[in-house]
C-alpha positions in Angstrom: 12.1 -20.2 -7.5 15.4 -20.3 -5.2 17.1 -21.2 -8.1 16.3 -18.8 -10.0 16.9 -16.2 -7.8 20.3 -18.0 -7.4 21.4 -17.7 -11.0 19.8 -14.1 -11.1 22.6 -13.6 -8.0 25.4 -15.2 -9.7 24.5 -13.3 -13.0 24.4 -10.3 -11.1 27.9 -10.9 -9.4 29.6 -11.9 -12.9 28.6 -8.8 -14.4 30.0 -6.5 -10.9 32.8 -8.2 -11.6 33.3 -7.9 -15.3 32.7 -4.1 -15.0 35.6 -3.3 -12.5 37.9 -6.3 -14.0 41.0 -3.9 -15.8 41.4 -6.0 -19.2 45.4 -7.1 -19.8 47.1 -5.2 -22.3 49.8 -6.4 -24.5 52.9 -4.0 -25.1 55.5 -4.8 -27.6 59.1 -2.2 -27.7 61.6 -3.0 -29.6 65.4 -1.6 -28.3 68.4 -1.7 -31.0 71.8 -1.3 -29.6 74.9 -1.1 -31.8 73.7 -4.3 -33.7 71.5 -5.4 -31.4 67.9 -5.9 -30.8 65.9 -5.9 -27.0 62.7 -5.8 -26.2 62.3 -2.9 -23.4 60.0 -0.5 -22.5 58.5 -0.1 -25.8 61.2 2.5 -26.9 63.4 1.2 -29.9 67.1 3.2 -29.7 69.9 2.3 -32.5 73.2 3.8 -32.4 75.4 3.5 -35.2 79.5 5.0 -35.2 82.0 5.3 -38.0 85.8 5.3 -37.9 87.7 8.3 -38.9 86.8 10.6 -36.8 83.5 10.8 -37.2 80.3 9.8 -35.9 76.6 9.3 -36.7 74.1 8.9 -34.3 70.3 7.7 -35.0 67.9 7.7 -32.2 64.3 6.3 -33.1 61.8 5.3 -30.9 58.9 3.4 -31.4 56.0 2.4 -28.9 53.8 -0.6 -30.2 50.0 -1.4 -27.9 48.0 -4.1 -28.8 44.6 -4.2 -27.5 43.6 -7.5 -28.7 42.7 -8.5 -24.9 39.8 -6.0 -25.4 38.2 -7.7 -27.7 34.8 -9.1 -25.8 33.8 -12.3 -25.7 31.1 -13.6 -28.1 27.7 -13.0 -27.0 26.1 -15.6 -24.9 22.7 -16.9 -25.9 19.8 -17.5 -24.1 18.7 -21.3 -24.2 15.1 -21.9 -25.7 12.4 -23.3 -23.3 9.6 -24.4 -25.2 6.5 -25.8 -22.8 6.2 -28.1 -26.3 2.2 -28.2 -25.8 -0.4 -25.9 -25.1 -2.2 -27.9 -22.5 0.4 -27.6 -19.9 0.8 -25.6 -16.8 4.6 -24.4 -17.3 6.3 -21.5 -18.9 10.1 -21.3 -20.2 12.4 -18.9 -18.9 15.4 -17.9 -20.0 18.0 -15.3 -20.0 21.4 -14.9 -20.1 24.5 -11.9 -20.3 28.1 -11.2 -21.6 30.9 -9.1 -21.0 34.1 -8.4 -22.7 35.3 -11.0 -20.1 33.1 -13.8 -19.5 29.5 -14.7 -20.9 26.8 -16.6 -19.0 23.4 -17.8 -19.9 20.6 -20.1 -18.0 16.9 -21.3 -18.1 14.7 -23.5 -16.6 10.3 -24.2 -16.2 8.0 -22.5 -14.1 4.9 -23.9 -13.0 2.2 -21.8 -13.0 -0.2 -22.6 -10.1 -3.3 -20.6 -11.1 -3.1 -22.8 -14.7 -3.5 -26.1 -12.3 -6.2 -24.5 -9.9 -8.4 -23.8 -13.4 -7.6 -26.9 -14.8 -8.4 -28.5 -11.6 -11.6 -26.7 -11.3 -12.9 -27.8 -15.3 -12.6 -31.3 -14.6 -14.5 -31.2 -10.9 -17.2 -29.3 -13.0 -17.1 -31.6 -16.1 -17.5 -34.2 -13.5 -20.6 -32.8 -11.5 -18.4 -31.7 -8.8 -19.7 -28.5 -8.2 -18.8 -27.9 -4.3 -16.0 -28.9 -4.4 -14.6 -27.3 -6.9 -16.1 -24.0 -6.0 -13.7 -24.8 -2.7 -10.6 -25.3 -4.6 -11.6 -21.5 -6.4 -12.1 -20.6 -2.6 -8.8 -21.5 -1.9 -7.5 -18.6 -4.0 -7.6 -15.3 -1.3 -8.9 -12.9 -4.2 -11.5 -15.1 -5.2 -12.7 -16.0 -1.4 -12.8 -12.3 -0.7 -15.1 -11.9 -4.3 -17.2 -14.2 -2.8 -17.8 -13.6 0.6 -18.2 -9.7 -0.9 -21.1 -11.3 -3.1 -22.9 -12.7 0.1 -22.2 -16.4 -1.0 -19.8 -18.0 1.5 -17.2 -20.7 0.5 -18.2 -23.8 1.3 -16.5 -24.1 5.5 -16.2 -28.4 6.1 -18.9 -28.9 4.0 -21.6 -26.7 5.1 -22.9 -24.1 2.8 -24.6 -20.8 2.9 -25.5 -18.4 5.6 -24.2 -21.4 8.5 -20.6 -21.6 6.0 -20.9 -17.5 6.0 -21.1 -17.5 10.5 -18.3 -20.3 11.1 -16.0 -18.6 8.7 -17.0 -15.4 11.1 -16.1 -17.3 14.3 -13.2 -19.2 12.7 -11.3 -16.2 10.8 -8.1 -17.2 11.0 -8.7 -20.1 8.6 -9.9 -17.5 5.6 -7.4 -17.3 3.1 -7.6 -13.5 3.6 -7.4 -12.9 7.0 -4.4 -10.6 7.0 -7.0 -8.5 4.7 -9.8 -9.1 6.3 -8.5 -8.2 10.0 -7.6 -4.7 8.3 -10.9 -4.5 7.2 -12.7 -5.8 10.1 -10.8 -3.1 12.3 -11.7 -0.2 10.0 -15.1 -1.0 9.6 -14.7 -1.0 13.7 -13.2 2.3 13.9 -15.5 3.8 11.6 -18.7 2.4 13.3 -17.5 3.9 17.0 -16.7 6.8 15.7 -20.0 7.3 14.0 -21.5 6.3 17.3 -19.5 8.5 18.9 -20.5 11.0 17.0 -24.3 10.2 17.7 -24.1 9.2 21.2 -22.6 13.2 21.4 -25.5 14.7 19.9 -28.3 12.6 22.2 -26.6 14.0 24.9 -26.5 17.5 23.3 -30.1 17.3 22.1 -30.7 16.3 26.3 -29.2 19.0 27.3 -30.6 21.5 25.1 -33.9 19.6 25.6 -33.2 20.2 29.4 -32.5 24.0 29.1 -35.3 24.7 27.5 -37.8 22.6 30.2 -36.1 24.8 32.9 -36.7 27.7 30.8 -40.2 26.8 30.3 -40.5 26.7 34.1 -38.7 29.7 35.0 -40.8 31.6 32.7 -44.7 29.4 33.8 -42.9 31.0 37.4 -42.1 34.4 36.3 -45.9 34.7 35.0 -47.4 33.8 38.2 -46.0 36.1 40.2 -46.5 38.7 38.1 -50.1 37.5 37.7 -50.0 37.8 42.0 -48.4 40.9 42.0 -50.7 42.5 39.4 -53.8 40.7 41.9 -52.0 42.1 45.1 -51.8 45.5 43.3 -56.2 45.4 42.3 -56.8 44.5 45.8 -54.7 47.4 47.4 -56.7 49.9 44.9 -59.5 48.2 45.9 -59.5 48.7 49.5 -58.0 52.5 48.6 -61.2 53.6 46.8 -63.6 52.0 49.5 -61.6 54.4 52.6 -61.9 58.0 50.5 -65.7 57.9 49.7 -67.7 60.2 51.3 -71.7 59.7 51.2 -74.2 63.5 51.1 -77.5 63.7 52.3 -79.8 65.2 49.9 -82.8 66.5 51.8 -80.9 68.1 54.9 -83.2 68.2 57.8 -83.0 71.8 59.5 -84.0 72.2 63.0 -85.0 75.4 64.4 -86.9 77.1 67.6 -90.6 78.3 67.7 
C-alpha cells in the first residue's frame, strides 16, 4: 500500500509539472544582405543596387515557427496484471499517464485480506473446525458486531455462549469494535438517564400532586366539621331561645270573692 500511494504521488507530481512546463519552440529567420545570407530574428532583408545612377531596393521579410517540440509524447500504457488463476487472493493494478512531455506507467498485486479470511474459514469448516473458524470470522469487526447483535457471542479464550457474551462485557477493549461499541454503549447511556430522568420527574410530580390533594382532603374533612359545630352551636342557642319565651295559661282561673 505505501507504494502505491508513492507512485500515485510521483504520478501526480509528473503531471503538475508537465502542465506548467512551457514546451521549446524552434524559430528559423533567414537575413539576406547584399549577397549574403544570416540567420536573425526571423526577418529575411535583401538589398540589391545597380550602377548608373540608379537603384533598386527589395525588402522581404519572412518569419518561419516550427512547433515540432509540441508534438506529445506517445501514450504510455498501463502494464497487464493478471492474478493468472482464479483461486488466488490477489488483484492486479495498474495505471499509468502521459503528457506532451514525459509518459509514466506502473502496477503491481494487491492482496486482498477478506479473500484469505474466507478461504481460511472453508478449510477450518471442511476440517470440522467449527469454533475456531467462527473466531477467525469474529475477527472481522462487522461480523463481531453481527454477532454479538444476534445474541451469539464470539467465542472469548475458548469459552462460548452467555459466559463468552459477559467477559467480552468486562473485557471491551479487546472487541474488534470497541471504538463502535463505546459510541454505542454511551448513547444507550444517555438515552437510558434521560428516560429515567424523565420518570424519576414525574414520581415526584405524581407525589406532589398526590400530596396536594391529601392536604386538600384534610382541609376540606376540617372545613366540614366546623361547620357541622357551628351549625350544632347554632340548634343549641335556638334551643335554649324557645325554652326562655314560653309562657304557660291556666285554664280554669280560680276567682276569689267576699261573702
Amino acid at each position: 500500500m505505501k507504494l502505491l500511494l508513492t507512485n500515485l504521488l510521483t504520478l501526480t507530481l509528473l503531471i503538475i509539472i508537465s502542465t506548467y512546463a512551457k514546451p521549446v519552440l524552434s524559430n528559423n529567420t533567414q537575413s539576406n544582405e547584399t549577397g549574403s545570407n544570416t540567420i536573425i530574428d526571423g526577418n529575411m532583408t535583401t538589398n540589391n543596387t545597380y550602377d548608373g545612377g540608379q537603384t533598386n531596393t527589395t525588402t522581404s521579410t519572412t518569419t518561419n515557427s516550427s512547433t515540432a517540440s509540441q508534438i506529445p509524447v506517445n501514450t504510455a500504457n498501463s502494464p497487464s496484471y493478471s492474478s493468472m488463476s482464479q483461486d488466488v487472493c490477489s488483484m492486479g493494478i495498474s495505471g499509468s499517464v502521459s503528457s506532451s512531455i514525459v509518459g509514466v506507467s506502473g502496477g503491481k498485486h494487491v492482496i486482498d485480506e477478506d479473500c484469505i479470511r474466507f478461504k481460511t474459514v472453508k478449510l477450518l469448516m471442511d476440517l470440522k473446525m467449527n469454533v475456531p473458524a467462527i473466531t477467525v470470522l469474529c475477527q472481522k469487526k462487522d461480523v463481531f458486531m453481527a454477532f454479538m447483535e444476534a445474541n451469539t457471542p464470539c467465542p472469548f479464550q475458548g469459552v462460548i455462549g452467555p459466559e463468552a457474551k459477559a467477559l467480552w462485557e468486562k473485557y471491551p477493549k479487546l472487541r474488534p469494535d470497541y471504538k463502535e461499541w463505546l459510541v454505542r454503549t454511551n448513547y444507550i447511556e444517555s438515552v437510558d438517564k434521560e428516560i429515567k430522568d424523565k420518570q424519576e420527574a414525574e414520581k415526584q410530580r405524581l407525589e406532589e400532586e398526590k400530596k396536594r390533594l391529601e392536604e386538600e382532603k384534610k382541609r376540606l374533612e376540617e372545613e366540614k366539621k366546623r361547620l357541622e359545630a357551628e351549625k350544632k352551636a347554632k340548634l343549641e342557642a335556638e334551643k335554649k331561645e324557645n325554652e326562655k319565651v314560653t309562657i304557660h295559661v291556666d285554664p280554669d282561673p280560680v276567682i276569689i270573692g267576699r261573702d
